[in-house]
MARVEXFI-406916 format. One record per atom (N, C-alpha, C, O): x, y, z; residue in one letter. Coordinates in steps of 0.001 Angstrom, whole numbers, plus 500000, padded with zeros to 6 digits. Layout:
BEGIN
XYZa ...
END
This chain:
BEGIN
535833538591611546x 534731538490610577x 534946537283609664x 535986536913609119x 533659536730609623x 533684535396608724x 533482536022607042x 532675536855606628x 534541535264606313x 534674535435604778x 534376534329603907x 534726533200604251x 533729534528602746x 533543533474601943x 534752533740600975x 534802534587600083x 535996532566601451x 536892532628600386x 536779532293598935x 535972531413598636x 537532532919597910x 537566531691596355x 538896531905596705x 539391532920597196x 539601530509596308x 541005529935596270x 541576530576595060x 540699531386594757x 542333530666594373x 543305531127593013x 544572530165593002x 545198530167594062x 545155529185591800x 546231529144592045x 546295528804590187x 545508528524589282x 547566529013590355x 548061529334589140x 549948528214589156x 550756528233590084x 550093527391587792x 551350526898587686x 551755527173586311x 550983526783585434x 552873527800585948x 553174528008584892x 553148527118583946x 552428527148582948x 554431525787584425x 554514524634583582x 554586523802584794x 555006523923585945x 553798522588583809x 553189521766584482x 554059520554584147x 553473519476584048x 555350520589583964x 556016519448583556x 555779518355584075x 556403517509583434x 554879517622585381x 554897516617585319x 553778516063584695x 553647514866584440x 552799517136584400x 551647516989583494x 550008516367584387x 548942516001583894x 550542516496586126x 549539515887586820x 548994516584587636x 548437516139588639x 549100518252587211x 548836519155588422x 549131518976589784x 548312519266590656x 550091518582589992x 550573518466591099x 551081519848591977x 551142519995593197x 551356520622591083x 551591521657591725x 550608522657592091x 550798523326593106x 549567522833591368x 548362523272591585x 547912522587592813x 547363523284593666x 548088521129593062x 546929520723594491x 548330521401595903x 547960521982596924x 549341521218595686x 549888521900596216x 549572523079596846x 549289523297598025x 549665523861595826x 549377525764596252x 547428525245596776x 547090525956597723x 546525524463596440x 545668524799597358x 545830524117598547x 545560524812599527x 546199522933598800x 546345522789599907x 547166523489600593x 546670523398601716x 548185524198600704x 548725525911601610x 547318526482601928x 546749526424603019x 546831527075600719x 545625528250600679x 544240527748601476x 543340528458601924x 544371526225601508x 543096525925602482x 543776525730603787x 542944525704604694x 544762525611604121x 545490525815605588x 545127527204606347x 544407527445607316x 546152528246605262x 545967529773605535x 544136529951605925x 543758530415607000x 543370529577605046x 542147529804605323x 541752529513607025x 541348530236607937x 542133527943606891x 541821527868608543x 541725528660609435x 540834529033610197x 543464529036609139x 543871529698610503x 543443531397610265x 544054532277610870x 542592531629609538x 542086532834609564x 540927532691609461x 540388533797609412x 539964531581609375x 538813531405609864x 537451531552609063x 536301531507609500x 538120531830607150x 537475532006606599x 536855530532605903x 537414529435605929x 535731530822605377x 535160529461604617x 535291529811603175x 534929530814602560x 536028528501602715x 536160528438601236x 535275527974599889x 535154526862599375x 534893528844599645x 533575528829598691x 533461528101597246x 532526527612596613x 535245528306596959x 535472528219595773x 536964527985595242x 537728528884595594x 537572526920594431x 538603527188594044x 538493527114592828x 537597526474592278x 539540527867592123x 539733528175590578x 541248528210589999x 541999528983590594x 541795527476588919x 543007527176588670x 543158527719587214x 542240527887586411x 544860528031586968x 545180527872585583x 546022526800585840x 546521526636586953x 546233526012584848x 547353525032585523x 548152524967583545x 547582524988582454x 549521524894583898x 550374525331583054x 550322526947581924x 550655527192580765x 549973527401582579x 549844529056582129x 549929529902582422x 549090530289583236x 551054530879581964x 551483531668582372x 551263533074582805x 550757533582581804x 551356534062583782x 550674535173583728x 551377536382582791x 550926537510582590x 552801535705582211x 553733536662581527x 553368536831580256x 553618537803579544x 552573535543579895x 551985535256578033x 551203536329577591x 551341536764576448x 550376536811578399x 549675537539578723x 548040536898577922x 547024537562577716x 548313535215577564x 547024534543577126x 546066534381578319x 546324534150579500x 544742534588577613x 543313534510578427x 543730533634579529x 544440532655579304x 543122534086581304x 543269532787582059x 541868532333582007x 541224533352581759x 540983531237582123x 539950531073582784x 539647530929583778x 538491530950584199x 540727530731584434x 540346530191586167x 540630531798586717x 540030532189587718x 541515532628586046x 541200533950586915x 540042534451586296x 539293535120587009x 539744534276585154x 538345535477585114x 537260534541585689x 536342535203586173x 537075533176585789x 535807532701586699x 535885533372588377x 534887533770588978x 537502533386589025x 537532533868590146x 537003535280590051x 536074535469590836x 537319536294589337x 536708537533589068x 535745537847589132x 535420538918589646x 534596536644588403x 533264536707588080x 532517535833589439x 531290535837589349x 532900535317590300x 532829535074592145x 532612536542592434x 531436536899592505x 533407537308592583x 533576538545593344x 532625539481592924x 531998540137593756x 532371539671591181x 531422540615590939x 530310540055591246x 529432540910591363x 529706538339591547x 528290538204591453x 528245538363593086x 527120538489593570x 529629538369594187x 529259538287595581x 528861536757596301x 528343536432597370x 529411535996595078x 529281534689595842x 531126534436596565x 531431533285596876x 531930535302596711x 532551535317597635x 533136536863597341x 533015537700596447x 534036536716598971x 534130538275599602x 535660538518599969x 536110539499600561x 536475537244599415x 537390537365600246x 538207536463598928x 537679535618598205x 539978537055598880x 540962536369597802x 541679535668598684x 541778536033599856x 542407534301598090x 543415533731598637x 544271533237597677x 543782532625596727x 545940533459597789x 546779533039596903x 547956532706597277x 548371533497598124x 548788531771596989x 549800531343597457x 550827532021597215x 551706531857598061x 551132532883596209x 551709534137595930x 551025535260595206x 550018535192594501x 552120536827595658x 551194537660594759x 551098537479593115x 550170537790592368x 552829536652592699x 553048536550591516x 552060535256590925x 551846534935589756x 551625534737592012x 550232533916590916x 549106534297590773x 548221533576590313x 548868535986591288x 547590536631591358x 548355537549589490x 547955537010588458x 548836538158589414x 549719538978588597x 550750539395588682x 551214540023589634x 551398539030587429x 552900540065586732x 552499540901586078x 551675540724585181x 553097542206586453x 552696543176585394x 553761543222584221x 554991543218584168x 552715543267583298x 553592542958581898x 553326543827580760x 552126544049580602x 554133544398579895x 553798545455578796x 552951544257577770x 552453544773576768x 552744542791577903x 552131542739576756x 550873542200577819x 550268541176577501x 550542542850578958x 549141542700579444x 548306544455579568x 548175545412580331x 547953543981578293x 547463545536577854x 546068545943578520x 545763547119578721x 545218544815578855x 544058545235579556x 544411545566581215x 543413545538581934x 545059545720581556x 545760546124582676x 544968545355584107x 544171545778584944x 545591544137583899x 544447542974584747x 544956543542586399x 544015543836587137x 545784543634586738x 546084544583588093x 544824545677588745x 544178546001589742x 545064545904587398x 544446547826588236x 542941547482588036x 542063548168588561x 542642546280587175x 541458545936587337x 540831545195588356x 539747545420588894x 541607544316588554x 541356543732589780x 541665544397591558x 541361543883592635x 542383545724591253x 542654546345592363x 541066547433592681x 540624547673593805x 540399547988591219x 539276547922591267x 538291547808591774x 537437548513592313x 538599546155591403x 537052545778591987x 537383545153593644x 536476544836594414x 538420545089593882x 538434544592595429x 537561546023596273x 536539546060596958x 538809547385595697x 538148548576596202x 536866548340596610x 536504547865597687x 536194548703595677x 534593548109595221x 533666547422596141x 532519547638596534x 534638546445596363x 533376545197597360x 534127544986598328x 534045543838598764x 535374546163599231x 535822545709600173x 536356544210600087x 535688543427600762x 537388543678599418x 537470542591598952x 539240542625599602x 540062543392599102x 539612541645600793x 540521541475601073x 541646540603600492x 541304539421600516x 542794540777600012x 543694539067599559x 544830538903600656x 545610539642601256x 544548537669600610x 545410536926601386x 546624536322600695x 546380536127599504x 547718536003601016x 548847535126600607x 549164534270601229x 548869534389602418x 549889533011600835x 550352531885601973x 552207532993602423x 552633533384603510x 552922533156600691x 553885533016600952x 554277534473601473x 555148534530602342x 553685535682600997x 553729536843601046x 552922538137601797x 553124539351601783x 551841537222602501x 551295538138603441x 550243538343602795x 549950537615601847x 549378539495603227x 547886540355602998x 548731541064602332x 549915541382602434x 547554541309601370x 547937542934600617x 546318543470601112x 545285542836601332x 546657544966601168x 545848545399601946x 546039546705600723x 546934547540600597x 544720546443599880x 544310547157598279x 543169548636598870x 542653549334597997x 542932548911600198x 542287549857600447x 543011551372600325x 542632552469599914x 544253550846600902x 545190552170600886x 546354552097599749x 546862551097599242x 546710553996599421x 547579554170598571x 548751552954598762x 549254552167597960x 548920553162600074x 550583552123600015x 550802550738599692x 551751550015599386x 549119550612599941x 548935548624599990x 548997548792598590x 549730547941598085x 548485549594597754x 548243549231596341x 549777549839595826x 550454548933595339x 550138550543595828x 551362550834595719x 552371549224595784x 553153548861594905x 552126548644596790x 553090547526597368x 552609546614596214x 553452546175595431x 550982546229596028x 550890545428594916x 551755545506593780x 552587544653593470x 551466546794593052x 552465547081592186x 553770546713591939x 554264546331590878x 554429546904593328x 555623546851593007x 555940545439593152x 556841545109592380x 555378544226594090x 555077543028593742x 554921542378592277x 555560541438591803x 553980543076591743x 554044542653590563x 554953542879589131x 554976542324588033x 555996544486590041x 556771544714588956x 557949543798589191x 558422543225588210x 558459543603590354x 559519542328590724x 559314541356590226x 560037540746589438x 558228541065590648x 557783539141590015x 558310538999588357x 558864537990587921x 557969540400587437x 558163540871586080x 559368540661585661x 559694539896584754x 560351541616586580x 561426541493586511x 562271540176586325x 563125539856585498x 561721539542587391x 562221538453587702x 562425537150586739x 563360536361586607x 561171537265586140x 560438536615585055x 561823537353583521x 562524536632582811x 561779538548583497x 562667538757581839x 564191538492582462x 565084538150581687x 564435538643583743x 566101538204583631x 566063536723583513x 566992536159582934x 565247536163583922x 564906534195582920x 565053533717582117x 565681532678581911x 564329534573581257x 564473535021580116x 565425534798579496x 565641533812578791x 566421536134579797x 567635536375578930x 568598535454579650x 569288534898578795x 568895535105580748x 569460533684580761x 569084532385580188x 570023531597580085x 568141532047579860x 568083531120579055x 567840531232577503x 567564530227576849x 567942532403576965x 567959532487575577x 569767532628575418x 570463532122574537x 570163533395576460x 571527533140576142x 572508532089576739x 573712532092576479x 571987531314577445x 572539529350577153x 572021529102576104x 572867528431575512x 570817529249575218x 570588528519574376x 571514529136572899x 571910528380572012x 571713530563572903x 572763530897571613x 573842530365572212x 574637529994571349x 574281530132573457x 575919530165572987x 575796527923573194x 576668527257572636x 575166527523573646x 574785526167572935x 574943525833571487x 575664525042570879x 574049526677571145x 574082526868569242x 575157527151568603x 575437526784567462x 575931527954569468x 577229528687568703x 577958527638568766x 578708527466567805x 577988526531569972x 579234525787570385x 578750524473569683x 579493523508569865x 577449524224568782x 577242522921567717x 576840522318569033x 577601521373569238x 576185522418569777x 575163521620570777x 573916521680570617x 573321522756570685x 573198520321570333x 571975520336570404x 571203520832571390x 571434520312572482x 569958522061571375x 569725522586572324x 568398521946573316x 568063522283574452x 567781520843572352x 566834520035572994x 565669519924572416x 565830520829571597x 564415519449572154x 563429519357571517x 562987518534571102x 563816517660570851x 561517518165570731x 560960516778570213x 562138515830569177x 562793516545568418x 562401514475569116x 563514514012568570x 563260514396566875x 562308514440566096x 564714514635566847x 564490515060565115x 564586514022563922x 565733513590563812x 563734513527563042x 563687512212562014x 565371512462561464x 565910513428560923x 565827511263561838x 566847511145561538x 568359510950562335x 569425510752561751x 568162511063563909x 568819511081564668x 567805510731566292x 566680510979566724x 568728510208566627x 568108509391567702x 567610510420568978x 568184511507568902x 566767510322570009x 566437511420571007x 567706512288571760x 567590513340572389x 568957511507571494x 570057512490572055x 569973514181571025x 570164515318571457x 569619513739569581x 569670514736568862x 570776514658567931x 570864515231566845x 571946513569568706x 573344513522567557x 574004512719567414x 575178512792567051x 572940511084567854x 573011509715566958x 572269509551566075x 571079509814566246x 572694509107564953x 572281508826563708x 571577507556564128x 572052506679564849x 570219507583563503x 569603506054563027x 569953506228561723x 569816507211560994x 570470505038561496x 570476504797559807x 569713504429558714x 569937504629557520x 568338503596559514x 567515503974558427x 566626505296557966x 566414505502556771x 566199506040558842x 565776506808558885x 566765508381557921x 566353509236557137x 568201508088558545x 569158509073556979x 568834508916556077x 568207509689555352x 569401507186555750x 568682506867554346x 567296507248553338x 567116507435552135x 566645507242554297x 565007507520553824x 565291509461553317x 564873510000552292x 566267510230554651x 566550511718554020x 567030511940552578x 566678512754551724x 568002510897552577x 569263510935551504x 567867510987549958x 567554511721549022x 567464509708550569x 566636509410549286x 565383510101548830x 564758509785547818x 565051511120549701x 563853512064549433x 564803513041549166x 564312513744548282x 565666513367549400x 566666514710549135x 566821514607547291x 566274515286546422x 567827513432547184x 567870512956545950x 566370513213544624x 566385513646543472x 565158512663545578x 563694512694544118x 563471513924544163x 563005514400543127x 563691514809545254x 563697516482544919x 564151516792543710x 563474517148542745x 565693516608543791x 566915517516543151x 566193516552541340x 566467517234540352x 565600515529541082x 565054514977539761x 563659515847539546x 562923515743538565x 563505516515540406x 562406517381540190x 560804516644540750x 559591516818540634x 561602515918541277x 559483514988541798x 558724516053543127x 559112516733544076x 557501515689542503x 556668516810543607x 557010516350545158x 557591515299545427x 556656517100545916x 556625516906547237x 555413515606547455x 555653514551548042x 554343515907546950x 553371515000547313x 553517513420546857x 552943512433547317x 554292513504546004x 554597512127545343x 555524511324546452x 555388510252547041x 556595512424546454x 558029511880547714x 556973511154549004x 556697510007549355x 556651512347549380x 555957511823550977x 554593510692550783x 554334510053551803x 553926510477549845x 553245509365549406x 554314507761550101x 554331506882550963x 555198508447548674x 555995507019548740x 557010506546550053x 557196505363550338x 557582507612550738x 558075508009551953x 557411507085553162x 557993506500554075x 556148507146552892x 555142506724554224x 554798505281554190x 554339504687555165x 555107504563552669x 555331503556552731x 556667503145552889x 556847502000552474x 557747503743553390x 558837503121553788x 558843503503555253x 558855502572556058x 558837504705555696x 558749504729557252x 558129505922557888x 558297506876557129x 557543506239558861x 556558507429559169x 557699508179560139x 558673507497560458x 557614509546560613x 557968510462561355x 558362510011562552x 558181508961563168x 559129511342562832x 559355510569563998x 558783511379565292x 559344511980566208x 557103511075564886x 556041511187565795x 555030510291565599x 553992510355566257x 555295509165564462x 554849507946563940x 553882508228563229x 553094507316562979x 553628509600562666x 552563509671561583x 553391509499560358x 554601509349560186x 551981509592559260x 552533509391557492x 553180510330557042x 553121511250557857x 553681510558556307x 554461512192555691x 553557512813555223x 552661512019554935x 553164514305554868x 552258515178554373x 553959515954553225x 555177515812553328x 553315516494552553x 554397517230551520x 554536518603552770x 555647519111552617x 554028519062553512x 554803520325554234x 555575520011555362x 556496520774555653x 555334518910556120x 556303518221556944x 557368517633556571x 558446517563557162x 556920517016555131x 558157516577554650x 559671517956554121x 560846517945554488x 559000518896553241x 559370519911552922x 560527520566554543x 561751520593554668x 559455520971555460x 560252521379556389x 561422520505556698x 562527521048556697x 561345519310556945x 562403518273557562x 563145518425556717x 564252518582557233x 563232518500555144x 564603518588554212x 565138519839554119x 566129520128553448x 564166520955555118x 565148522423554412x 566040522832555652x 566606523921555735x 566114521600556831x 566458521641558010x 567977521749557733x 568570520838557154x 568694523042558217x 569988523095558291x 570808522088559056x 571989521866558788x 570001521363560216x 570971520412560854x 571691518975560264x 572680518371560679x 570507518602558785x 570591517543557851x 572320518304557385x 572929517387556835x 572937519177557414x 574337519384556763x 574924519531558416x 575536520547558746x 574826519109558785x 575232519282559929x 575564520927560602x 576678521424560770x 574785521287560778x 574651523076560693x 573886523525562066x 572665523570562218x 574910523852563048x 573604524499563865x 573138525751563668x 573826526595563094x 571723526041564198x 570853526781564266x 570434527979565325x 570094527522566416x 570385529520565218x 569885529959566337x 568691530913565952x 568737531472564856x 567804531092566654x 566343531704565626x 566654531561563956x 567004532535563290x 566544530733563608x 566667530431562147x 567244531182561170x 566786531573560096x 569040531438562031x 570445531623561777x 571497530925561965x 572126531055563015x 571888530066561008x 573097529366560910x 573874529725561439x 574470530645560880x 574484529225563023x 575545530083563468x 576473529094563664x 576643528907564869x 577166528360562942x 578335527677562895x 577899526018562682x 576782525683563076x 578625525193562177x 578879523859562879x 578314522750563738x 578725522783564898x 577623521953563498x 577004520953564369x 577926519883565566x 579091519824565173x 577756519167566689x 578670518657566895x 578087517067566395x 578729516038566604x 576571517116565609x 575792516140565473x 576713515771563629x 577480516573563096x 576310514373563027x 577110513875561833x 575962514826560772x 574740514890560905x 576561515297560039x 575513515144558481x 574922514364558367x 575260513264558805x 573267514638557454x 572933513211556863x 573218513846555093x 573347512964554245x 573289515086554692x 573851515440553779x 574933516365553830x 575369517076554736x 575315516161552459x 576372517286552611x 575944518871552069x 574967519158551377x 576827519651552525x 576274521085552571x 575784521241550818x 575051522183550516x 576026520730550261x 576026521860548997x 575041520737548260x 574734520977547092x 574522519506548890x 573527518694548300x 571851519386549385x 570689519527549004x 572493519655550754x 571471520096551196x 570817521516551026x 569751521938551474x 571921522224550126x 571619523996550029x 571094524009548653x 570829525102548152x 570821522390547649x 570364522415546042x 569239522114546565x 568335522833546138x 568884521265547395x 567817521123547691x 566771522200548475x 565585522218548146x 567263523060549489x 566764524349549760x 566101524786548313x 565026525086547793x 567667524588548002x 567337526325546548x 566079525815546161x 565080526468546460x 565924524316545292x 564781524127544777x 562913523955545339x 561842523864544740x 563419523987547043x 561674523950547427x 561498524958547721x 560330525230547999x 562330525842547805x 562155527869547791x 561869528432546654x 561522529590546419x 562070527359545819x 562045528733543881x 560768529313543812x 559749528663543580x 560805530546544011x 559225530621543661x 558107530819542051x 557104531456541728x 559128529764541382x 558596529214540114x 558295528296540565x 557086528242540340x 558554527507541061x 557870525695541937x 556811525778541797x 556367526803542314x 555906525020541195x 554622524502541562x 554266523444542367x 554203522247542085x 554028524046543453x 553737522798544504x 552065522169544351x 551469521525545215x 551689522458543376x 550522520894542859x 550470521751541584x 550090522872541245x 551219520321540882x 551476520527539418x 549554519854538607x 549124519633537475x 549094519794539781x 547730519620538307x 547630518275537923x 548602517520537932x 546516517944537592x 546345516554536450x 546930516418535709x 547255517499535219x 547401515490535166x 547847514999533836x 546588515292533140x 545408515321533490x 547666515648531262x 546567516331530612x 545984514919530039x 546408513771529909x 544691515684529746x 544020513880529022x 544314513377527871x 544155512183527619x 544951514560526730x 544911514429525761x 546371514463525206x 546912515559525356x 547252513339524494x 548261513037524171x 548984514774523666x 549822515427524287x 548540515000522830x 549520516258522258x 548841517552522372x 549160518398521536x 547996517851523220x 547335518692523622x 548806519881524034x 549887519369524325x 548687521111524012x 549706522041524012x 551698521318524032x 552790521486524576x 551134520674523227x 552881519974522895x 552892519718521425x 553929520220520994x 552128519097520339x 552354519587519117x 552103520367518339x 550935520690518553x 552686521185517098x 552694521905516218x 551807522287515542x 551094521340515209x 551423523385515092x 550554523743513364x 551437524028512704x 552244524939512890x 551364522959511490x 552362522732510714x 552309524249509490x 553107524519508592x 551091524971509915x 551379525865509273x 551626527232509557x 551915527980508623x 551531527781511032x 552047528436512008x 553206528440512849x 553902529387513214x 553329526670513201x 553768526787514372x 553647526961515472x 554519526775516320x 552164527481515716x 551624527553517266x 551418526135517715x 551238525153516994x 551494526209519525x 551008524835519657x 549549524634519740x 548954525614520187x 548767523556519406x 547691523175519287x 547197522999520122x 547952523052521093x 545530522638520526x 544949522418522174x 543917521418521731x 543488521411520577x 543554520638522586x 542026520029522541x 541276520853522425x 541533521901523018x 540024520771521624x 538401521544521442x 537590520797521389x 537718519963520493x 536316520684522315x 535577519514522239x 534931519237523362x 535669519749524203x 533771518624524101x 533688517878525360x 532483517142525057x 532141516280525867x 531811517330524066x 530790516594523994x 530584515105524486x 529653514623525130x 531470514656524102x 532221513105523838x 533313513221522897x 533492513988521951x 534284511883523585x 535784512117523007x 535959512159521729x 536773512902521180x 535098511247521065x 535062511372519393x 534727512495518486x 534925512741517296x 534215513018519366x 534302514892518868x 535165516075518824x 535181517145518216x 536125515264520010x 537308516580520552x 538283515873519269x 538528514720518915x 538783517610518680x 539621517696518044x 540868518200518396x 540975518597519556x 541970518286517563x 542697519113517827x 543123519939516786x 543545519502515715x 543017521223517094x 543218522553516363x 544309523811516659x 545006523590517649x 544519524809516125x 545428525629516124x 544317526489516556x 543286526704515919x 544803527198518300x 543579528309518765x 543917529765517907x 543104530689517914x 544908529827517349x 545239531088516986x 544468531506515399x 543838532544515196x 544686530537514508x 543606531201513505x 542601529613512724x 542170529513511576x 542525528795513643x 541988527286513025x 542361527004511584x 541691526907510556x 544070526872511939x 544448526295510413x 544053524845510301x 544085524355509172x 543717524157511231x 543723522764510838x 542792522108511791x 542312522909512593x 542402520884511931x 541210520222512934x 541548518715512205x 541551518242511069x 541803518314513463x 541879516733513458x 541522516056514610x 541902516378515736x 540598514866514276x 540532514130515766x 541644513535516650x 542486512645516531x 541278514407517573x 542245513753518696x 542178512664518924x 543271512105518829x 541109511835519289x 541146510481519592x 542487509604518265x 543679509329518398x 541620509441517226x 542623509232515954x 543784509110516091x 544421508060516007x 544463510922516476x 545646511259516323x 546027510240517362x 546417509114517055x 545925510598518402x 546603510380519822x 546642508529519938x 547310507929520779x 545916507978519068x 546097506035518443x 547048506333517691x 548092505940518212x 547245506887516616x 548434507033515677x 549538507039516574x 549999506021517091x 549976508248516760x 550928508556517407x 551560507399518214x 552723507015518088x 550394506767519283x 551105505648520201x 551198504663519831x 552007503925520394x 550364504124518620x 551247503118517691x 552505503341517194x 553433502541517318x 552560504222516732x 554484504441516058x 555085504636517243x 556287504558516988x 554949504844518396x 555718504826519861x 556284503715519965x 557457503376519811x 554911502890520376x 555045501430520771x 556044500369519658x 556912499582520037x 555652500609518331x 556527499870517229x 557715500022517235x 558511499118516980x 558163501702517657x 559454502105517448x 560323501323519277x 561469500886519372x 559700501375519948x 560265500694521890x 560322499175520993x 561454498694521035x 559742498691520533x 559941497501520626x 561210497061519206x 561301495884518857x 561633497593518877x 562824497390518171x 564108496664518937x 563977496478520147x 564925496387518514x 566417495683519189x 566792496885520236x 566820496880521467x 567124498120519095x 567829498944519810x 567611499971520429x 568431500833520743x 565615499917520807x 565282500664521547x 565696501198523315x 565162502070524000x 566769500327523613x 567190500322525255x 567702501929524810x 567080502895525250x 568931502115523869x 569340502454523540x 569081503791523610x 569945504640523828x 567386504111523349x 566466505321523580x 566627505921525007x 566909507085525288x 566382504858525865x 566157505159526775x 567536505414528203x 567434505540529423x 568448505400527479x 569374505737528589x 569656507280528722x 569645508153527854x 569955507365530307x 569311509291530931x 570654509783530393x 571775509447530775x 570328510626529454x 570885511836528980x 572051512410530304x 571686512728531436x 572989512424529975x 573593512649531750x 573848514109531313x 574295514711532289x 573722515101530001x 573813516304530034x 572582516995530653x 572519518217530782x 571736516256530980x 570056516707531563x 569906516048532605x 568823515492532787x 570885515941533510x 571305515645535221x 570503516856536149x 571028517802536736x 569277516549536083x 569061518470536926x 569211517791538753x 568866518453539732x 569636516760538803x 569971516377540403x 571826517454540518x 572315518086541454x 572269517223539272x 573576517952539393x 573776518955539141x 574845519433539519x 572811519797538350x 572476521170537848x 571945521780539279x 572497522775539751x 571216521352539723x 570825521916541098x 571863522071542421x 571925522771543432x 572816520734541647x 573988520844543195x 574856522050542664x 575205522931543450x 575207522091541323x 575980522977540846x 575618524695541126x 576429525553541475x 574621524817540940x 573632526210541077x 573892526947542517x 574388528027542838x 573218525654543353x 573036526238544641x 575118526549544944x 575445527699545239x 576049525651544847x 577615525958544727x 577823526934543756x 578918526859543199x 577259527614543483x 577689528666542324x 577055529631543497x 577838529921544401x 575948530068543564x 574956531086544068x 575696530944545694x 575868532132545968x 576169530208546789x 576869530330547527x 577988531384547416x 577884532494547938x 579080530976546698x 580228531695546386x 580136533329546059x 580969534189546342x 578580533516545222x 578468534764545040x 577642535549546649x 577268536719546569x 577482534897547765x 576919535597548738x 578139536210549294x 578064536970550259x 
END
């Protein structure tokens, strides 16, 4: 009997990225066809997707939707495991659905590598099953062999592989040196307290990612809270020993810097600058509360007052000329440098290294 085939093929990963393996499995499946004499109506692909993900296929539900409209009568697949794995996270139970509808429309499948399954009788469907529970199988002992090369990789300070990381070359554990530098020095405007958005602004005019885009403050953020910058390897985002890659910081500069883009006092967008010089920063000289702008009409109207019982009202504009005249008079003196050298008791780059080395010791 003459059949109107639809083709099926399915490649998990497509590493060479040219479907090559897909024209593969159909050219088998249009062979097999030959020599069984059916005509091929239709082919339909997933190409890099898996049947274990248990994500939507399209190329199997278009093949599906062949069979229910009867524009073909007949399956072909190069294996059963590229028709289905049965999997606990394939909850719509795509098997028994598709065993279904073959029932249904007398609907035969073919295999290149594995034969007919023959879905009319208990045993054929039975055999599917257990096809698909092997293929399953087969698929989680994979699995756990390669999650466990990849911990004991991690354990042993081996890079385990992945897009190249800013800061070390595609081996994973040569240093480029400009690119440290650029870490060192965004690590550093952290620990002074500068926003994220400011760092990665200025960041992007010295050098972009190393996927050649600009810095964003959450890319940047992630790349500095990266345990491998202390030279630290990683396993599901557990420090499990030792890198065999160099530092670009050291542990207790890279764990101040953690501490501080985790605080969850951080304001990660600190807001406008206020417009108004002493707006909630000076005094009522007869309270003591701090004072606020009141006003929007126009600036020559906004005052500044005490919100708590209006002891006082003065123009802001006014004030806020006063004030930066006696600023400016007082900087320009001999010994104004003098003003300006950093307080080294208000080091919060060293208060932060100190903290996070304190808060260590107590874990």
């Amino acid at each position: 009997m003459t059949r109107r085939a639809v083709i099926y093929c399915r490649i998990s990963q497509d590493r060479e990225g040219a479907g090559l393996g897909i024209d593969r499995q159909e050219a088998d499946c249009r062979a097999l066809a030959d020599q069984l004499g059916w005509d091929v109506v239709a082919v339909h692909a997933d190409n890099d997707l898996s049947a274990y993900s248990g994500k939507p296929r399209p190329g199997y539900q278009r093949m599906l939707a062949d069979l229910r409209a009867g524009a073909a009568d007949a399956v072909i697949a190069w294996h059963t495991d590229r028709l289905h794995r049965r999997s606990g996270r394939d909850s719509s139970g795509a098997l028994d659905e598709y065993i279904d509808l073959c029932q249904a429309r007398d609907v035969p499948t073919q295999t290149v590598q594995s034969g007919a399954l023959d879905l009319s009788t208990a045993s054929g469907r039975m055999t599917a099953r257990i096809h698909a529970a092997v293929a399953r199988g087969e698929v989680e002992h994979q699995i756990e062999r390669q999650q466990r090369a990849r911990l004991q990789a991690a354990t042993d300070g081996r890079w385990t592989g992945n897009k190249r990381p800013f800061g070390y070359q595609a081996d994973g554990v040569t240093l480029v040196p400009a690119e440290a530098e650029a870490l060192r020095w965004a690590a550093a405007q952290v620990l002074t307290g500068r926003s994220l958005r400011s760092i990665a602004r200025e960041l992007s005019g010295r050098t972009l990612t190393s996927t050649g885009r600009p810095w964003d403050p959450r890319t940047l953020g992630r790349v500095l809270r990266r345990p491998r910058n202390a030279g630290l390897s990683v396993y599901r985002g557990q420090v499990v020993g030792a890198a065999s890659w160099p530092a670009i910081l050291d542990e207790d500069t890279w764990r101040a810097v953690v501490a501080v883009l985790t605080d969850p006092t951080r304001r990660a967008n600190p807001g406008r600058p206020p417009r108004w010089l002493l707006s909630n920063l000076a005094v009522c000289g007869v309270c003591g509360g701090l004072v606020i702008a009141k006003g929007r009409a126009r600036p020559s109207m906004v005052v500044y007052t005490c919100p708590a019982a209006a002891h006082l009202s003065r123009n802001a504009a006014e004030v806020d000329a006063f004030v930066t005249a006696v600023i400016l008079e007082r900087l320009s003196r001999p010994d104004a440098r003098e003003l300006l050298v950093p307080d080294r008791r208000a080091d919060t780059a060293a208060l932060h290294l100190r903290d996070a080395a304190l808060a260590e010791r107590l874990v």
